[in-house]
N, C-alpha and C positions, 0 to 999 in steps of 0.2 A: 335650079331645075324644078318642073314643075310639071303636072301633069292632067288628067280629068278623071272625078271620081267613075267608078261604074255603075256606081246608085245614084248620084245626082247630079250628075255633069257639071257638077263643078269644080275649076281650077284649084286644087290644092296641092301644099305640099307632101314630102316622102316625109314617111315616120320617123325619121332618122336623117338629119340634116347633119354632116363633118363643118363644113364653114361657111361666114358667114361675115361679110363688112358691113360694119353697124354704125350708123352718122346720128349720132344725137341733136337734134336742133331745139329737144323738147322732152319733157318727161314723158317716157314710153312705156306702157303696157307691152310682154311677150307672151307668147302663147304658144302652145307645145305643137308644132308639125302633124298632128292627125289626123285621120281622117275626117272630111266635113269640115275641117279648121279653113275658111281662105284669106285669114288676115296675112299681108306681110310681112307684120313683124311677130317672125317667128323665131322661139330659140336654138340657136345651134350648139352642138358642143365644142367649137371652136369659135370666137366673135373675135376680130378688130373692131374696137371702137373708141369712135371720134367724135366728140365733144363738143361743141362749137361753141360754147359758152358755159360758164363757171355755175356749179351749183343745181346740174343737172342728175336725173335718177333713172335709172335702168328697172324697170319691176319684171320679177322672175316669176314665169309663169304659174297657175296655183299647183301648190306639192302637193295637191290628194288628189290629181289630174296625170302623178306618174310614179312608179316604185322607189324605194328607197332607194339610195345609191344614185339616182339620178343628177346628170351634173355635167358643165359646164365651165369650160376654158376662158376667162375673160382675158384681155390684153387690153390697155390704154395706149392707143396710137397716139393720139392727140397729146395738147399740150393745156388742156383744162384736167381737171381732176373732177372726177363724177363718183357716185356712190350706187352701189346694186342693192336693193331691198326687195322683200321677199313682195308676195302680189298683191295688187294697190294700193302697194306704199308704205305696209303697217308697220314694216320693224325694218332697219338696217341691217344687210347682211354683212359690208364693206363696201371700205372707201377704195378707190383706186384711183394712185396719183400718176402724172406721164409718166410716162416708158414702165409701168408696173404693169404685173399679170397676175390675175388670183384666180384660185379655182374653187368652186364654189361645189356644193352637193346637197343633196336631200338626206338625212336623218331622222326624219320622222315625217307621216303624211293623211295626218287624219283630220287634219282643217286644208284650208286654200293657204295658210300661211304656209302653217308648217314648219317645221325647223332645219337650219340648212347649216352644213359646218363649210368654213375656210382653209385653205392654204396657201400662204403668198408663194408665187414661183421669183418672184425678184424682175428684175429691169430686164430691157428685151433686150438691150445693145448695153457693152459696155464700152465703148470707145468712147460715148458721155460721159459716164460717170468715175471714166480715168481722169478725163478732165477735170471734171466738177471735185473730184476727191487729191490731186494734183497738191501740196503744201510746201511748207519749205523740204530741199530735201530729195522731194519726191518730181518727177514732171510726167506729163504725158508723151508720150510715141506712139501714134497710131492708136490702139485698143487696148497697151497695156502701160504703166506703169515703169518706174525709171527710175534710179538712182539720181540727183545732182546734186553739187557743190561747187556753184559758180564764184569764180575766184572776184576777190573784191580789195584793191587796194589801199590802205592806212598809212597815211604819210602825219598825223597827229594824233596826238593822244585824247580820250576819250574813254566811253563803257559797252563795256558788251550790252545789247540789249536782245530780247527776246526773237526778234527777227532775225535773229545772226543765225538764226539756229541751222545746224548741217551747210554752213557756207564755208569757202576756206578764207582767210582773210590773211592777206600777205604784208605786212610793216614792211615799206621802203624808205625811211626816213632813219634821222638819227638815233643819237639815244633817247630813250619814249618812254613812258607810263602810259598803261590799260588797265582799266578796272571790272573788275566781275561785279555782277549786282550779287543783293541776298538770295542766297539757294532755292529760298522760301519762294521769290520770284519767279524763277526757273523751274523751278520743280524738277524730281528724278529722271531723263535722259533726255535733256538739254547737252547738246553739243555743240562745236566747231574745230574746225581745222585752224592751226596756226603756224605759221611759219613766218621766221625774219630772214629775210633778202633787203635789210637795211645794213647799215654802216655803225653801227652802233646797239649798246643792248638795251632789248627793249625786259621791260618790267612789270610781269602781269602781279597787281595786288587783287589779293581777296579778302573780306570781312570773314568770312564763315573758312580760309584754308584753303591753299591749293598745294596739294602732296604734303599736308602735314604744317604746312609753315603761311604765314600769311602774305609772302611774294615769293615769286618763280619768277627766274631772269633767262632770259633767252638773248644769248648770243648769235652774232650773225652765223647766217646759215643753218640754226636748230631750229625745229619743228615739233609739234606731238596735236592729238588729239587733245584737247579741254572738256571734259567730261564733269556736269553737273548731277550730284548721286544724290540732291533733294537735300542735304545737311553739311556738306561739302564737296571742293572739288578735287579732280582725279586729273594726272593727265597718262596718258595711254601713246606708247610709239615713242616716246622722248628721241630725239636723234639729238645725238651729243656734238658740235663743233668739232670736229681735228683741227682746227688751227685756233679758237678759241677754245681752251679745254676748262682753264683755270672761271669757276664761281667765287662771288661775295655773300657771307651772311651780317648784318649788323642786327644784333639783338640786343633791347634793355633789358637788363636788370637790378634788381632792388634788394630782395635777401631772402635767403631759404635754398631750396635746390631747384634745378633746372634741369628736365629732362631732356636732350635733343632729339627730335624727331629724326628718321635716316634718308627724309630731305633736307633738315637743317645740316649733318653732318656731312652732306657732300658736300659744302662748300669749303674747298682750300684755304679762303682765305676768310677770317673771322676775326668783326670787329666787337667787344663787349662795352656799351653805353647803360647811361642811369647814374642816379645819388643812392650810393649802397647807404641804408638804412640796418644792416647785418651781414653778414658775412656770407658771401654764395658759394657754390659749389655747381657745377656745371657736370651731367654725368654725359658721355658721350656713350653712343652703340659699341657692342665690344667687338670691334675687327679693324683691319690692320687698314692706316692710314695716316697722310702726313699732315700736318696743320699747322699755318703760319696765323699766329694768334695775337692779338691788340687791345691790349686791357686800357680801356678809354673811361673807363668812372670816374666816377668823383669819390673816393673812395673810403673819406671820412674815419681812417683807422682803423676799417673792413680790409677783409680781404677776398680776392678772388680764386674758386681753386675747380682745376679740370682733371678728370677723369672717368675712368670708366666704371665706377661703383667700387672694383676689388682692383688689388693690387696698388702700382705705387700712382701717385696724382703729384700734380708739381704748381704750386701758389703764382701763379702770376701777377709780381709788383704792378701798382700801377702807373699807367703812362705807358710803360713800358711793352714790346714787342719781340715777340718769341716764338721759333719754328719745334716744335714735338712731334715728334713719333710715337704711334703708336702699336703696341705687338698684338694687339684683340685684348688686352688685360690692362699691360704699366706705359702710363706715361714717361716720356724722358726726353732727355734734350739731344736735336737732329746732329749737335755738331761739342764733343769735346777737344776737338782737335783741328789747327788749321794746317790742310795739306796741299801740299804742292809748290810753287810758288809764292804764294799766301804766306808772307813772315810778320803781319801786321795787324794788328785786331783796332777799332776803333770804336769810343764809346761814345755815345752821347753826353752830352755836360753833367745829366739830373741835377738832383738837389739833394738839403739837407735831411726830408721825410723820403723822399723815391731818392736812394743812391744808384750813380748807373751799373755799380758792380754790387750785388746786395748777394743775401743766403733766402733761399728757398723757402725755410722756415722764420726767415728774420726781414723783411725786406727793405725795414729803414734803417739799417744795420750794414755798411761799405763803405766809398770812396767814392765821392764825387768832384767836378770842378765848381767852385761858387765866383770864379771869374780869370779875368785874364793873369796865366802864371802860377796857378796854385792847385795846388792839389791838398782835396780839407777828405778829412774822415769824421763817417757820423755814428755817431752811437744808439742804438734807438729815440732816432730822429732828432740827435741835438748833435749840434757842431763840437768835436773836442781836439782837434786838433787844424791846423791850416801848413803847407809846407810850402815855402816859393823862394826867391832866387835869393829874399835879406834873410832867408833861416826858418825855424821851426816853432812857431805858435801855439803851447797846448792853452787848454781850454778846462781849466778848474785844478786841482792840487794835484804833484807827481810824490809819487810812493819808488825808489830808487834804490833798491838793496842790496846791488854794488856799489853803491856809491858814485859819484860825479866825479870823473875827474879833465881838467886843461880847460882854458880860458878864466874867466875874472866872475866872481860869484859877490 
């Protein structure tokens, strides 16, 4: 709008201009709407402006030409970024990149410069910069922001990498290996979704731990969140199998004690490997639980012993395989007694250092078979006796103090 002075007839603006569309093709001198002013480019307190090339300046009228406080709504329509300085250019007020709006004011006015403060008001639309800000995870809908986790299927084994992040990823394949990278990689709330809808269990390892133990096995149909906390992993939601219920843990060890983690001790069934180098001892969590356990070392005259720190603990020969119960406290053996139908116990053959029938505290100390027909007893680990169908074999000098008596001496 525009109108004629009454002093000098000429066209100028109102004192006070609300808005105002502003096309840059060029660095622009502004000038305040007053009277006697009749340049165009005049400033308003509200401007769209558009840019039409990269690297251009808006100059704000001189501030001792108007009271402090004085000030002005800038918006970037366009898709160049231009910068506002104060009047003919001398000092930068701010930059303004597309879709940004800053407001601009007078603070001081006693040159043509003058000093002017800022306030960014932020982007005009957000339905760009849901897009633009969109990452794994996240997606855009319209103007706002989104949950996703696009499901992605694993038919081989392979590593999580950094892109997986908030995906679900489904194993439809056999049994499989996945590997977690270093946590270091990931950093603290790195996730994904996992579930097996394979036919087989799949086995995520980790370097840095997941729940404690360096593999989590996932049988068909379990699922859970995999959650990377920057120094290990977590997994979160575990849904446990009902028709696979039963886990494996295989641990080495070498000698000293062994703490189980209370992911290591869920697994039912437990295999112990390694060349014992001393004697181990294994402390389980103290709560009630069954354990069918497989002393697999090399065992060199060590021995292997489980329990819960207090109470009783029970020596697991080597070779040898054996189901315990546990009350939160003493170890002991699931079964003293065969019931029901069960009129028959069957041993493995062993040897002369692992007997298959040994003492807890003794365990090369029994009866084993050393071949076909005989039945030999070993005394801390040396043969002293053999029994089979032509009679009875001892094994070093008899001490007899009843006496012998029938047959030919």
């Amino acid at each position: 709008m525009s109108y004629n002075s009454p002093f000098t007839g000429n066209v100028i603006q109102p004192t006070d201009v609300s808005y105002r569309s502003v096309t840059l093709s060029a660095n622009t001198q502004l000038q305040w709407p007053i009277n006697g002013n009749a340049t165009d480019d005049y400033a308003a307190r509200i401007m769209d402006v558009t840019a039409s090339a990269a690297s251009l300046s808006l100059y704000m009228p001189p501030a001792n030409q108007a009271s402090v406080g004085q000030d002005a709504l800038i918006r970037n329509v366009g898709s160049n970024t231009f910068t506002v300085k104060d009047y003919a250019g001398a000092n930068t007020i701010i930059s303004i990149a597309a879709g940004q709006s800053k407001y601009v004011y007078i603070t001081a006015n006693p040159t043509v410069t003058g000093t002017w403060g800022n306030i960014a008001f932020g982007a005009g639309t957000s339905s760009a910069d849901a897009a633009t800000l969109a990452g794994y995870g996240l997606v855009a809908s319209g103007s706002t922001l989104n949950q996703s986790h696009p499901a992605q299927s694993m038919v081989t084994g392979g590593t999580f990498a950094t892109t997986d992040r908030a995906q679900t990823l489904v194993w439809s394949g056999g049994a499989g290996t996945y590997t977690l990278p270093s946590t270091s990689t990931l950093g603290n709330n790195w996730f994904v979704l996992f579930k097996n809808s394979g036919t087989g269990s799949m086995v995520i390892s980790a370097g840095d731990n997941i729940d404690g133990a360096s593999t989590k096995t996932f049988a068909p149909t379990e699922s859970a969140f995999i959650v990377c906390t920057g120094t290990t992993y977590i997994t979160v939601g575990y849904g446990v199998s009902s028709q696979f219920f039963y886990t494996s843990l295989v641990k080495a060890v070498t000698t000293g004690s062994y703490t189980l983690s209370a992911s290591e001790a869920s697994n039912t069934i437990q295999t112990y490997t390694g060349t014992l180098t001393g004697n181990v001892t294994v402390v389980y969590p103290p709560v009630v639980n069954l354990y069918v356990i497989k002393n697999s070392v090399t065992a060199g005259g060590y021995t292997l012993t489980v329990g819960t720190g207090s109470g009783t603990s029970v020596v697991i020969p080597s070779g040898q395989q054996v189901t315990l119960a546990c009350d939160g406290t003493n170890f002991f053996n699931a079964n003293t007694s065969q019931a029901g139908s069960i009129t028959t116990l069957s041993l493995s053959d062993g040897s002369v250092s692992s007997p298959s029938l040994n003492f807890g505290s003794e365990s090369n100390t029994g009866v084993y078979r050393a071949g076909a027909g005989q039945f030999n007893t070993a005394i801390l680990g040396t043969l002293r006796s053999t029994l089979s169908a032509t009679g009875l074999a001892i094994v070093g000098t008899g001490n007899f103090t009843g006496g012998v008596a029938g047959g030919t001496f």
